[in-house]
C-alpha positions in Angstrom: 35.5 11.5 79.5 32.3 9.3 80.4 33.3 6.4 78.1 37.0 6.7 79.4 35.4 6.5 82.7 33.0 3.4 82.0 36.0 1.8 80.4 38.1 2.6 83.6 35.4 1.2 85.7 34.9 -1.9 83.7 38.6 -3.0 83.9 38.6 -2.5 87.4 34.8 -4.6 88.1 37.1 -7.5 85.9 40.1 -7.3 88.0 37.9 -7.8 91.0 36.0 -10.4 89.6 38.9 -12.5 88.2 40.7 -12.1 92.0 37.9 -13.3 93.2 36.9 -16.7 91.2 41.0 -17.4 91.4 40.8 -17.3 95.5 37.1 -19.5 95.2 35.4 -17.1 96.8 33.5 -16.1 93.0 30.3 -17.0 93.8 26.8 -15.1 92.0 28.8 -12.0 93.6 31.9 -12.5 91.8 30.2 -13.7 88.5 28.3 -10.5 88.3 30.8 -8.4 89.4 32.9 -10.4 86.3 29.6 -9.8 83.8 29.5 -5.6 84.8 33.4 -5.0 84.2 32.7 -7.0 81.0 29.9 -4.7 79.8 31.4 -2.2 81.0 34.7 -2.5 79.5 33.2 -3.7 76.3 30.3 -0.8 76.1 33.0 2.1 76.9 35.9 1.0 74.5 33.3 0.6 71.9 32.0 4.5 72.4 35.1 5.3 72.7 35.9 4.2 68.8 31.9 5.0 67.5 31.5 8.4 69.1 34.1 10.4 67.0 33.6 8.7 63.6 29.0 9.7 63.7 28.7 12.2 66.1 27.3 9.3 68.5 26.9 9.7 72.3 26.6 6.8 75.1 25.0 7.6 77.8 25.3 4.6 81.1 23.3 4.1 83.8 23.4 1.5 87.0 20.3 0.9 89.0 19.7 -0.7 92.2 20.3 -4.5 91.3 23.5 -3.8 90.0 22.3 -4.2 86.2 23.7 -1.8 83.8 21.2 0.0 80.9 22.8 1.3 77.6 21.3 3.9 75.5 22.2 4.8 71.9 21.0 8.4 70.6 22.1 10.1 67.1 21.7 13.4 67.2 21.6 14.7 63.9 21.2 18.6 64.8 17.4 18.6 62.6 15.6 21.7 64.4 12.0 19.8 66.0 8.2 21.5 65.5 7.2 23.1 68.5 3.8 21.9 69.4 1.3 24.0 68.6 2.8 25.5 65.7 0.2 25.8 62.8 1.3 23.9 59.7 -0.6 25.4 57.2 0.1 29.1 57.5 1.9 29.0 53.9 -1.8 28.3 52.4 -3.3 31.1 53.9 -2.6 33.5 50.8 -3.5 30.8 48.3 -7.0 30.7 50.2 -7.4 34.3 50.4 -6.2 34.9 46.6 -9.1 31.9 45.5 -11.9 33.7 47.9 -11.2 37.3 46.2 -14.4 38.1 43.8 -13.1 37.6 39.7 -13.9 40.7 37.8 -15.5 40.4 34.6 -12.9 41.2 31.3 -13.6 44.6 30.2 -14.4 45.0 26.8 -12.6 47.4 24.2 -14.8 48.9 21.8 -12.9 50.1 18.4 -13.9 53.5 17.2 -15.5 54.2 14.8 -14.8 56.3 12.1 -16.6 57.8 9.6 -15.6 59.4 6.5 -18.2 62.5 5.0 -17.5 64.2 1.5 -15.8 67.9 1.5 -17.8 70.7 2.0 -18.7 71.9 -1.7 -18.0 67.8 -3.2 -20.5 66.7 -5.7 -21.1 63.0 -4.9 -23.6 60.9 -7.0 -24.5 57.0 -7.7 -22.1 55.4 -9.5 -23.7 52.5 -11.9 -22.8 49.0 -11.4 -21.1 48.1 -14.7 -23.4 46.1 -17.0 -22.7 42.4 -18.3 -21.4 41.4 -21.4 -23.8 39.3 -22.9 -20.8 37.0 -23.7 -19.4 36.9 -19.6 -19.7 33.7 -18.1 -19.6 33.4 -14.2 -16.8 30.7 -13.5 -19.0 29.9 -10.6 -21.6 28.6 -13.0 -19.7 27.7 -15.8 -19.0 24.0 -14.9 -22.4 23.4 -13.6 -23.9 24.2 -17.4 -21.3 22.3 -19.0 -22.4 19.3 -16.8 -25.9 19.9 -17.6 -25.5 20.1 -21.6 -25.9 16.8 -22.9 -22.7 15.1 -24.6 -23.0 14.9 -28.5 -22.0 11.0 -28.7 -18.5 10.1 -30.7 -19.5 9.6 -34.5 -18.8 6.2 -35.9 -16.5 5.8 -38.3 -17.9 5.0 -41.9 -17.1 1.6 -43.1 -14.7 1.0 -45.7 -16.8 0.8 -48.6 -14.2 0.3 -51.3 -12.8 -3.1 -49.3 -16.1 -4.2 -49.0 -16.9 -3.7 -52.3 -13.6 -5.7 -53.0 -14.0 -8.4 -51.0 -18.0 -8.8 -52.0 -16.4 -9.3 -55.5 -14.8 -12.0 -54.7 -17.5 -14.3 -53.6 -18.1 -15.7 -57.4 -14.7 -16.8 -57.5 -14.9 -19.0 -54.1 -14.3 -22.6 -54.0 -17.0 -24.9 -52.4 -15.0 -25.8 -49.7 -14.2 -21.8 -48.8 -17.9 -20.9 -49.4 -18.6 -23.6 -46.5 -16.2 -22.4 -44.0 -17.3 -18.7 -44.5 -20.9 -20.0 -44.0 -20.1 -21.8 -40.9 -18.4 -18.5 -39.6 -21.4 -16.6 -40.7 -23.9 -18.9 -39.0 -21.8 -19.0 -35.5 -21.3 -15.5 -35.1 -24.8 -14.8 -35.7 -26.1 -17.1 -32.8 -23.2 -16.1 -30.7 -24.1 -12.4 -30.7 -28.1 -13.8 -30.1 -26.8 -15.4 -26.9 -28.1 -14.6 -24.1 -25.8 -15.4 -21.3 -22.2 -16.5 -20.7 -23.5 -19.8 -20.9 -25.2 -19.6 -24.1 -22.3 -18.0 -25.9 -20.3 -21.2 -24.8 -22.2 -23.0 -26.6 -22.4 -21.4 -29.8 -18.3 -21.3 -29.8 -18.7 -25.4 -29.5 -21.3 -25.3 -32.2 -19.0 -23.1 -34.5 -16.2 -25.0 -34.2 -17.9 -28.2 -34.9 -19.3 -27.1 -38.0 -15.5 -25.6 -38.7 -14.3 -29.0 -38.3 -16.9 -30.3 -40.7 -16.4 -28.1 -43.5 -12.9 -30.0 -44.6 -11.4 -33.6 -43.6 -7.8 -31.7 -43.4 -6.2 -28.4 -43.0 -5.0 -27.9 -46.5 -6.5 -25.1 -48.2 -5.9 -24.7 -52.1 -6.6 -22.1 -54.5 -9.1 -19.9 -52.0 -10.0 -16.4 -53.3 -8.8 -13.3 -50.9 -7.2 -9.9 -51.2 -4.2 -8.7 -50.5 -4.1 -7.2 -46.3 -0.7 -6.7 -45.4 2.9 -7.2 -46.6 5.4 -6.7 -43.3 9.1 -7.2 -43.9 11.4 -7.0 -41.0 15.5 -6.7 -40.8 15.9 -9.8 -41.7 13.8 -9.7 -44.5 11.4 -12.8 -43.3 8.0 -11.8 -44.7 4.6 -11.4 -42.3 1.7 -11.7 -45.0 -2.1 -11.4 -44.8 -5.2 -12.0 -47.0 -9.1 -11.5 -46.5 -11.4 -13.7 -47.8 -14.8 -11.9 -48.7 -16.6 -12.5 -45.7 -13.4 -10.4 -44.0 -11.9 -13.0 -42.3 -8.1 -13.2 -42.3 -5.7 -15.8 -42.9 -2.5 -15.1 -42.1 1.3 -15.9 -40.7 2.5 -15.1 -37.4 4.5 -11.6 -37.3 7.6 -11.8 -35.4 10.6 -15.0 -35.1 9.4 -15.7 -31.5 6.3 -16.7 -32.0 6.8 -18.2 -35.2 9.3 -21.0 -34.1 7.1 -23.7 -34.0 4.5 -23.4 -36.4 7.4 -21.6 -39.5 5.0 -19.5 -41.0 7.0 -16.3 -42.0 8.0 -16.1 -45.7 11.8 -16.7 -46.4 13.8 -14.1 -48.3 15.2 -15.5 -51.2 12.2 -18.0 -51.8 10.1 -17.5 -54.9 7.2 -17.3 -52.7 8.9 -13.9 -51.1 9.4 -13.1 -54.9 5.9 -13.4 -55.3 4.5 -11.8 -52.5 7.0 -8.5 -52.6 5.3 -8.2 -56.2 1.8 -7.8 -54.9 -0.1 -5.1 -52.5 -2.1 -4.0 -50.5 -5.9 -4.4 -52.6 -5.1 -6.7 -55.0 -7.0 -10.2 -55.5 -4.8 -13.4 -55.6 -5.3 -17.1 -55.0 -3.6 -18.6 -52.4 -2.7 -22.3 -51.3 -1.7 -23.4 -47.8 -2.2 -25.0 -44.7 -4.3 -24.3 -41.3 -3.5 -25.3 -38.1 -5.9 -27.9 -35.7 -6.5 -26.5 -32.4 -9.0 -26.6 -30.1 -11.3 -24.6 -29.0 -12.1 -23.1 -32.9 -11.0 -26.3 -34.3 -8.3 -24.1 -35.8 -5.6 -22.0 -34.2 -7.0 -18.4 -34.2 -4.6 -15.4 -34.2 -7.6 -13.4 -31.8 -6.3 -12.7 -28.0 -10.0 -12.6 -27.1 -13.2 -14.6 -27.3 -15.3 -12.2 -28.7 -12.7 -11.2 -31.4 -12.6 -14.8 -32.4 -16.0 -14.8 -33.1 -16.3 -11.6 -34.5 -14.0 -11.2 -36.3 -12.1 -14.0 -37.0 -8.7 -14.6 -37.9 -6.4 -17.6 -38.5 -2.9 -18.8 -38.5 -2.0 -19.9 -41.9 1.0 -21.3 -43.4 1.1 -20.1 -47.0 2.7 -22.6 -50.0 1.2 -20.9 -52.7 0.3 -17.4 -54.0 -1.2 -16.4 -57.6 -2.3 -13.5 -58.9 -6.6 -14.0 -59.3 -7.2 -13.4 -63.2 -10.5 -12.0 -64.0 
């Protein structure tokens, strides 16, 4: 009913002030007269439309200029503290609980119990059983192993009967294979007296000098050797191998892939092949052929390592010719 009543009023303070300024006799009376039924018009039509939709209330008040005051309040129904009231009451058991004296844990003792022969039971000290002299305690057993000394590997005894072969052979050597075993000799003696990388290096260079100086060409003809191996594979291309008496090998490459270039495997169907699937393994022939240059042994070596290659030799040969050796 207030707001209806402010709105009331305010319609009226603008009828007044509008008769007024239309007879000119307005004035500052009539123009505040005008600005209070605005206000008041305005402020009750608006609580009219606010106060039911949030609960709002309007409260007007006029004082003795003739002004007009407006104040907004949302009551929103939260109950308010009473002053005075003491806060923190909740804690108060919280504090008491922390200030209580702890109690130390008691402690639960298991019985005991203990177990005593029958009346009229014979009891008497039973022996420990005695060791075997053969028991071993596993606790100890890898610590004696580890503290035996290691019998070292036994070497293998040479083969006396190729040696014996090959040694037989030296008679029937050609001057020019007498020098190349010599120069093979001679490097693989001051290789192994090397005493650094550096010194090995050089007696490879020196070797392979005094290869190179043993014959003008590759071709080899009518050098003693013995029979070392006779391979045949599917297709029936022959791999073949002979020692010469110092126990260096000639010999052709033993597979198609790595025989494309230098054609060293024996042809079926050639007489060599006759020849060669004649012989084995042992027996002493003469044999013709070819070596191949290449640097750094001045000729290709069949060895994948270094110290092979001076150790024990071995070459790529192509063979032409192979004879039976006659005593």
């Amino acid at each position: 009913m207030q707001f209806l009543a402010a709105y009331s009023a305010g319609l009226v303070l603008l009828a007044i002030g509008l008769f007024r300024l239309l007879a000119g006799r307005g004035g500052a009376t009539g123009g505040l007269i005008l600005v209070a039924g605005l206000v008041l018009a305005a402020a009750g039509g608006a609580a009219m439309v606010i106060a039911p939709r949030d609960g709002q209330t309007l409260s007007l008040g006029f004082g003795d200029d003739g002004g007009s005051k407006s104040q907004e309040r949302l009551d929103d129904g939260a109950p308010q503290d009473e002053p005075g009231s003491n806060a923190a009451a909740p804690a108060a058991p919280a504090a008491a609980e922390a200030e209580a004296p702890t109690r130390p844990p008691r402690i639960i003792e298991a019985p005991t119990t203990t177990i005593r022969p029958a009346d009229g039971a014979v009891t008497e000290d039973v022996p420990a059983p005695a060791a075997s002299p053969d028991f071993v305690d596993p606790l100890t057993q890898d610590a004696q192993a580890a503290a035996e000394p290691t019998p070292p590997l036994p070497t293998p005894p040479p083969d006396d009967d190729r040696a014996v072969a090959l040694a037989s052979l030296a008679p029937a050597a050609s001057k020019k294979q007498k020098a190349f075993m010599e120069a093979l000799a001679k490097g693989r003696e001051a290789y192994q007296a090397a005493a650094d990388d550096v010194a090995r290096e050089a007696a490879r260079a020196d070797r392979s000098a005094a290869l190179c100086g043993t014959a003008s060409s590759p071709d080899v003809e009518n050098w003693a050797a013995t029979v070392e191996a006779i391979d045949t594979d599917p297709s029936g291309r022959i791999a073949f191998a002979v020692a010469l008496p110092d126990g260096t090998i000639l010999r052709t490459w033993n597979n198609p892939m790595s025989d494309l270039d230098d054609q060293t495997l024996v042809l079926a169907g050639t007489e060599l092949a006759g020849i060669i699937g004649g012989l084995k393994t042992g027996d002493a022939v003469r044999v013709s052929g070819s070596l191949f240059p290449e640097p750094p042994d001045c000729w290709r070596s069949s060895r994948l390592s270094v110290d092979q290659a001076i150790r024990e030799p071995s070459f790529i040969f192509r063979f032409t010719r192979v004879a039976r050796l006659q005593n």
